[in-house]
Every structure is written in C-alpha cells, then in structure tokens.
N, C-alpha and C positions, 0 to 999 in steps of 0.2 A: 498741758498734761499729755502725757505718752497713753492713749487708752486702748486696753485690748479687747475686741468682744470675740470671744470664743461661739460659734453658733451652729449647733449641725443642719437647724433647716434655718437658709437663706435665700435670696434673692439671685434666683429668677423663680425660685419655688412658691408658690401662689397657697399662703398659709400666714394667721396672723402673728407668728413666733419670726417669721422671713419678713413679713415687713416691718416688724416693728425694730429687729436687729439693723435691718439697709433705713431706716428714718433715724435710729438713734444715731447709727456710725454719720449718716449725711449731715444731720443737724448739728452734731460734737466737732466735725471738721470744719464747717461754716462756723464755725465759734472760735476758730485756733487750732483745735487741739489735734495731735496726730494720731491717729486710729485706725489700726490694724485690724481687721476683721478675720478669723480661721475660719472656713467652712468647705463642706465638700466639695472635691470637684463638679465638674456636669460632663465632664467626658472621659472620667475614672483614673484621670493624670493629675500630677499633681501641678500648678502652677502659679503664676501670680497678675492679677489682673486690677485696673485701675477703676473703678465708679465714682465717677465723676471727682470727688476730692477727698475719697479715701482708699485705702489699698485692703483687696481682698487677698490673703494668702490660700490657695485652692489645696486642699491635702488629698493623696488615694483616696479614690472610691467605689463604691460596688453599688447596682440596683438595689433597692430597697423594695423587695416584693409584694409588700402589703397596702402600698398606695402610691397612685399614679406618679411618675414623674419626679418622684423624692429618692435621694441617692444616700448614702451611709456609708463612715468611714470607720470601720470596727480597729485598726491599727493604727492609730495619726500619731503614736506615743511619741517616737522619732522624731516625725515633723515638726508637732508640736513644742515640742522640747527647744528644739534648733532656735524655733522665733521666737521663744520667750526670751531664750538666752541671747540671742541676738538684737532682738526690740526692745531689752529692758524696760518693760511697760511700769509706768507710775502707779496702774492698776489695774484689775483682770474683772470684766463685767460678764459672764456666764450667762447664757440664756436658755439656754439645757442642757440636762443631767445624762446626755447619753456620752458615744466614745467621746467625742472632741471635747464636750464638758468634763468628765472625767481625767484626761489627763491633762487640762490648762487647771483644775483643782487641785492635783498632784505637784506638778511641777512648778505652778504656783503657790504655794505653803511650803514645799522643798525652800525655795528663794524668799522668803520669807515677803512676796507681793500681798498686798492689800486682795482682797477679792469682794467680789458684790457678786452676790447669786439673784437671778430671776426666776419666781417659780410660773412657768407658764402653762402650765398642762394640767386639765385632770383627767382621773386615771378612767374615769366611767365613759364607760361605753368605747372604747378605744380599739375591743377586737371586733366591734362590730360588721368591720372589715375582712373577718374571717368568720365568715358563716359556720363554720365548723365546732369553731374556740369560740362564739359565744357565751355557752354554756358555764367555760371555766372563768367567765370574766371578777365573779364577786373573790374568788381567792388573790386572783392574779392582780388585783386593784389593790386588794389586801397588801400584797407586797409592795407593789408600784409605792405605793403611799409610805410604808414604812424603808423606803430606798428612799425614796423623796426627801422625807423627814435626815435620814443620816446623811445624806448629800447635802442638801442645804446648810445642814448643821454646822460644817466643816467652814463655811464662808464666813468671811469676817461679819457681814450684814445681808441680813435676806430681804426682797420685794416681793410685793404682788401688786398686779394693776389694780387689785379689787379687794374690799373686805370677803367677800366670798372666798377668794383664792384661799382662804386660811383651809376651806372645806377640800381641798385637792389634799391635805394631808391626814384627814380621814380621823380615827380614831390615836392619831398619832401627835396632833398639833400640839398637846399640853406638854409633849418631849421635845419638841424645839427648843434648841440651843439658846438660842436668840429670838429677839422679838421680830416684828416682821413688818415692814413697813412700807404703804401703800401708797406708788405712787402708780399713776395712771399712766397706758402705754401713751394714750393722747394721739392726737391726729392733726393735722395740716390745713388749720381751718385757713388760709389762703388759697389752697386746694378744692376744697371741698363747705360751697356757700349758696344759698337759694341762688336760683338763675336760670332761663332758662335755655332748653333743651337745644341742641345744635340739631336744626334742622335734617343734616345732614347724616346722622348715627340712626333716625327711623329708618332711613334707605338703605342703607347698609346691612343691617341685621332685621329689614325686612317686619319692621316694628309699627302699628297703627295708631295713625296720629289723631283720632277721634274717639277713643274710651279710653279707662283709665287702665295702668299697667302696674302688678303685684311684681316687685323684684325681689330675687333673693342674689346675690355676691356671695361669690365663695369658693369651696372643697366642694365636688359633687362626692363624698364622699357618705357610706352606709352611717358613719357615726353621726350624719348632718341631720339624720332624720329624715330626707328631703319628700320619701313617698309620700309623710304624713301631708306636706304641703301641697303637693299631686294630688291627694285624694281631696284636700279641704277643696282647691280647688275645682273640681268635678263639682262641688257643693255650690261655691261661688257663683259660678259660671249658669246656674239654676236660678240665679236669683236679681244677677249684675251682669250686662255687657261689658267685661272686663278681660286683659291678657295677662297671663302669667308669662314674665320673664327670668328665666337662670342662665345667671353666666358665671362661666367659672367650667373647671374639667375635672374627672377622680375617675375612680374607678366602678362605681354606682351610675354613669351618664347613662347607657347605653338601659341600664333596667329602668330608669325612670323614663328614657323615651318610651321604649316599649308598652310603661302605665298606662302613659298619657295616651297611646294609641287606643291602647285596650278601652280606655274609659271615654272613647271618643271626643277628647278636646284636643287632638293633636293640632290641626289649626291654629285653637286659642293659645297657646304652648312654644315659646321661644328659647332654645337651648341654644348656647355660643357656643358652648366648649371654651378653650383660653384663648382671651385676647391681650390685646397689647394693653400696656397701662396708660398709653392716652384715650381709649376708648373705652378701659374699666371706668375711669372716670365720667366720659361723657355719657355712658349708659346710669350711672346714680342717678342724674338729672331727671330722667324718663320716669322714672317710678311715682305712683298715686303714692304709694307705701310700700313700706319693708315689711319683711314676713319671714320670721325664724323659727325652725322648730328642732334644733341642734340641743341636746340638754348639755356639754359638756365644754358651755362656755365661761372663760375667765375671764372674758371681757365682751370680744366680739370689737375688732376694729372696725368692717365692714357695719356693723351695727351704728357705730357711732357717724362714719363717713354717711351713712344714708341720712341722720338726722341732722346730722349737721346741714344738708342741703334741702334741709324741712319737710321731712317726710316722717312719717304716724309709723312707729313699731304694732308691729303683731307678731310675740314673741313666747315662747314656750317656757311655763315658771319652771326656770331648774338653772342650775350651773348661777352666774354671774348675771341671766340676764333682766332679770327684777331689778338692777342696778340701773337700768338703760332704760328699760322700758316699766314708767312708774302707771299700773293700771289703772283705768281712767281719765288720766293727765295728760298724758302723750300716746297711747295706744292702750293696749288689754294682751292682759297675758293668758295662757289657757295650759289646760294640765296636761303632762308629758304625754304624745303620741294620740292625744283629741280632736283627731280632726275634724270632727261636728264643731266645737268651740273655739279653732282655729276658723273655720269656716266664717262665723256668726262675728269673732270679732272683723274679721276684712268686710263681713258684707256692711255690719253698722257703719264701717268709717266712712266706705265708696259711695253709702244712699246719702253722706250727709253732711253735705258742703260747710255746714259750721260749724260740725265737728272737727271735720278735719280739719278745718283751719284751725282750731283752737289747739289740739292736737300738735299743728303743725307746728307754731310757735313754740310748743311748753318742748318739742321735742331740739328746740333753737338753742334754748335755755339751757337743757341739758348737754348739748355738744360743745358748748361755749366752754364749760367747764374743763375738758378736756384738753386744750390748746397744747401743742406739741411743744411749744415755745416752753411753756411754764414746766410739761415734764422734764426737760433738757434741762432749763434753771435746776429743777429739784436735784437730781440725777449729780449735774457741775457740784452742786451744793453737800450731797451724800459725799460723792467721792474723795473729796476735800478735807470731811470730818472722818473719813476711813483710813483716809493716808494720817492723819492728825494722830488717831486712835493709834496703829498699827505701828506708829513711832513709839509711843508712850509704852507701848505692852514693850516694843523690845526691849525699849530702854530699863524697865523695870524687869524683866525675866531674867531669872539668875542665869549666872555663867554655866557653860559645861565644864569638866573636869579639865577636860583638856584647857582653856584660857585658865582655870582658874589653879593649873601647873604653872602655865607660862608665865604668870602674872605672881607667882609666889617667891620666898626667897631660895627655895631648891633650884627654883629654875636660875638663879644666880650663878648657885654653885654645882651645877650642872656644864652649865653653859664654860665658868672655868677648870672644871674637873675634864670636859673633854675635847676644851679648846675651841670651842667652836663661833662663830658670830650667831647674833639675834638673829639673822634670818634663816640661817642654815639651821639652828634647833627649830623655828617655827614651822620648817619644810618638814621633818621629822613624821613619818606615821604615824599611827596611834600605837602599832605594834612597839614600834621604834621607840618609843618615848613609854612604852612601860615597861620596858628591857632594860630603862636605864634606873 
C-alpha cells in the first residue's frame, strides 16, 4: 500500500502524537508499504528528508509560541496538495486536526482517497500553558471538542488508542459520524523490557545508584501538572531516601527547578532537559516507578514504555490513565492535583518490596497488551477494509449531471449535431456543455 500520514507534531518533537506518527510510519515501511509522512519543518523551509525507511515531506513553517520546540504550518494547502497529487496515496492516516490535517482532509475527499482520522488530543487543560487564558479554558474546550467531533466526522473511519478518547469529544460524541474504533498506539516491546540499568547512564546524568528513583518521561510542560509531582515529592523525600528523576524539556523546566530549590530537595531532584533517544531509553530502566500527574491523557506512551520494563504506575485518575494504571494491581491512582495522595501512593510502593514486585509484574501484564506489532497488524487490517468500503460507496453513489449527459442518448446526438469526437465533448466545460 501507498500510506500517507499527514502529522503537524513529529519527530524530533518529543510528544506522544510525534512518536507514535515516526513508530507507525517505521513499522508500516518495515512491512512493505511506502509511506510518506507531511509534517513541519524544523528550520521553517520546506524540504524532504529520509528516516531511516520512510520519507518525511517537510512543508513551511513558523515557531509555535505556546510550547517549547514545536513548530506549526498555518499554510501547507499548496504543499500539501502537490504530494497527494503526486504520491497518489492508497490512503490518508491523519493524526491531527490542525493546518497539515485540515488540508490532507480537503484535498483528500476532493480525490475521493480513503481517510483514517486519529483522534489524539483532549482539549482539557491545554491553555494551561498560557497562564493568562486559563481562565477561558471551559468555553474554548467547548469548541476544541465540537471542531473535534466535525473534523473527524469527515473521515471515512475514526480511532482512538483508548475507550476514554471517546471523552475528548465532550458533550459532542453522540453526533459522531461514525463509530469509533479503538486501537492502541502500542509500543516496541523489543525496546522496551525488564533489564537492567546500563551502568554507565547513572554517570552521566549524575544519577545514585543506591536508593530508589521516581521517573517521570515527558513534556515539561504546565498542562503535565508536573509541580503536583514536585510538591508530592517534598512529601516523599520525608518519609523515603529516594530521587526524583524528569527528563524530558517544555516550557515549565525552569519553574519546576526553581520549586525544587525553594522546597529544598534540589539535590534529590534530577532534571535532563532533552536527550537523545538512546538515553531516553536507558534512563526507563533507572526508575523504582513511574509517577504521573498529567490529567489530559489519551493514552500516555511514556506510561506504558515504563511498565513495560516493570515498573509500578502512580498516576493521577483523569484523562485515559485508569486504563494503565489499574488501582491496586499495578500502582494507585490519586485525585487530580493531590499531592498528599500522590505522595502516600509512591511512599507505599518504595517501603515495600513485595508490593512492588507484585505491582511490578501485573504492570508486565499490562504492556504486553500493547505490542506495536499487533497495532500495525490492526491498522494493515482497518486500511484494507477502508479502501474495501470507499470502492463500494463510489461504486454505488450516483452519477453527477454532467456523466449522466455524457452517458445519455443527447449526448449522441450532440456529439453528431456538432461533429465533434468523444473526447473532444468530454474536454467540454460545464459552462460549455450547458450552452449546448
């Protein structure tokens, strides 16, 4: 198959909508298939560049003001247009609804291409990043959610990694188009499996190899919640010789160091900023457990990449992540921005070696589930019965006016009333041929 993923956040942008568009496009090309990926530049040109065995097409772009390091292509209509018409994709996989999604949904329907919409985002908490617009956030989700709903709608088939995703479309879901069907972003369990720690990544980022380490992976970003886990920790740190490590970079790094000062654990307190993705990796390994307090998850890759190498969630009940982290069984969830009850779940696991091991395993259990392998089968499997479907609609959809002239006996005696051959009336305008 010819597959196109249209995606405005990608890879090298460190966001789970970026990697799971660079896992789908890697894994569909290691299977056959040719796969073009659109997304913005990183140096506001447009261009085209190779990852490893599939082709990124780069379109204009501009800084994106509201969070680190993410770039936005408010015009790609052009671009985008060129490569559809040019890559004649067998299908259009969308992974968000902003410019680049917008016009590969246009110009895809124009061309009568199959499409698969992913819905990744919910809308809550999202201006948290603008301290100002907080306040208008419940209107402004209001809408997000009913754009949401008419965007997707347009797609021949909608996803989500999650039953929850249904909740990003708000009081809007029962007006979907279509139904909505759940497959999981999944993860690279060849990647990511108990083992342990490479000696050599505690020296590096200056890491202590004798108590246990709380990790969080991610967006340092305000909508992450991350102060909550700051503060729980201060709590922690009262009860357990333990280090909090975050890695990952946003635009919130710099107030959460500062916390951490204020609240005297800067010691305890390892902050990367961004690192390379061989060392994202080796830092999971480190972790006693994972620690989320983000409500505005649809899944949480990084969530499942930690448990997948047997580590205990402690995870904030909101968004998607009651999915991941089942309370009791593999960690404890705590209620949005608690960080007394964030605290108490990480100190029970650290005091209690056979909990967490038990923990540790049910958390095995659950990332097994996920195998990237089997999303890609699903995915091969959707696109297959889309292109199936998207024949049968046209086949069935009546003619327009115009074929169903050409196709009549006027157009006979058209064609000999002004001498002309079949091609030359099919060349015909529309003006042209109601003139006649």
């Amino acid at each position: 198959m010819k597959i196109l993923i249209p995606s405005d956040l990608h890879w090298p942008v460190l966001n789970g909508v970026a990697v799971f568009s660079r896992n789908l496009a890697r894994g569909l090309a290691a299977r056959g298939h040719e796969v073009i990926v659109i997304a913005p530049s990183q140096d506001g040109k447009k261009s085209v560049e190779v990852d490893g065995n599939y082709t990124i097409y780069r379109v204009r772009s501009t800084v994106f003001p509201f969070y680190q390091n993410f770039r936005i292509s408010p015009t790609p209509q052009l671009e985008v247009r060129k490569i559809i018409e040019e890559f004649e994709p067998d299908i259009i996989h969308i992974q968000m609804l902003m410019w680049i999604g917008q016009a590969a949904m246009y110009f895809g329907r124009r061309r009568n291409i199959p499409i698969v919409s992913t819905s990744h985002a919910m809308a809550e908490n999202l201006l948290d990043n603008l301290k100002n617009a907080a306040p208008l956030s419940r209107p402004i989700n209001y809408m997000l959610s009913d754009y949401g709903r008419r965007f997707h709608s347009r797609a021949d088939v909608i996803t989500s990694p999650t039953k929850s995703g249904l909740k990003s479309f708000g009081k809007h879901v029962d007006k979907l188009a279509k139904p909505v069907k759940i497959i999981s972003n999944g993860i690279d369990l060849t990647a990511y499996s108990p083992s342990k720690p490479d000696p050599k990544i505690y020296e590096t980022y200056g890491l202590p190899t004798n108590k246990p380490i709380v990790t969080y992976i991610g967006r340092v970003d305000a909508e992450k919640h991350l102060s909550v886990l700051v503060d729980a920790f201060q709590t922690v740190r009262e009860a357990v010789d333990a280090h909090l490590l975050i890695v990952g970079a946003g635009v919130d790094l710099e107030v959460l160091v500062d916390l951490a000062d204020e609240y005297g654990i800067a010691d305890h307190v390892t902050f990367t900023g961004r690192v390379s993705d061989e060392d994202k990796i080796a830092l999971e390994y480190v972790g006693s457990l994972y620690a989320i307090a983000s409500p505005a998850e649809l899944q949480s890759i990084a969530t499942l990449e930690a448990m997948a190498c047997g580590q205990p969630v402690v995870a904030v009940d909101a968004g998607a992540l009651g999915e991941l982290c089942h309370n009791g069984k593999n960690g404890y969830l705590f209620a949005l921005d608690d960080a007394e009850q964030m605290a108490d779940g990480i100190i029970k696991i650290l005091n209690d070696k056979t909990l967490r091991e038990k923990f540790s395993k049910e958390s095995l259990k659950i990332a097994r589930k996920h195998d990237l392998e089997s999303t890609l089968t699903q995915f091969e499997n959707l696109y297959k019965r889309t292109m199936k479907s998207k024949q049968k609609e046209l086949a069935a959809r009546p003619a327009s006016w115009r074929d169903r002239l050409l196709e009549s006996d006027l157009f006979e005696y058209l064609r000999a009333a002004r001498d002309v051959d079949d091609d030359e009336l099919k060349n015909f305008s529309d003006d042209e041929l109601k003139k006649l």
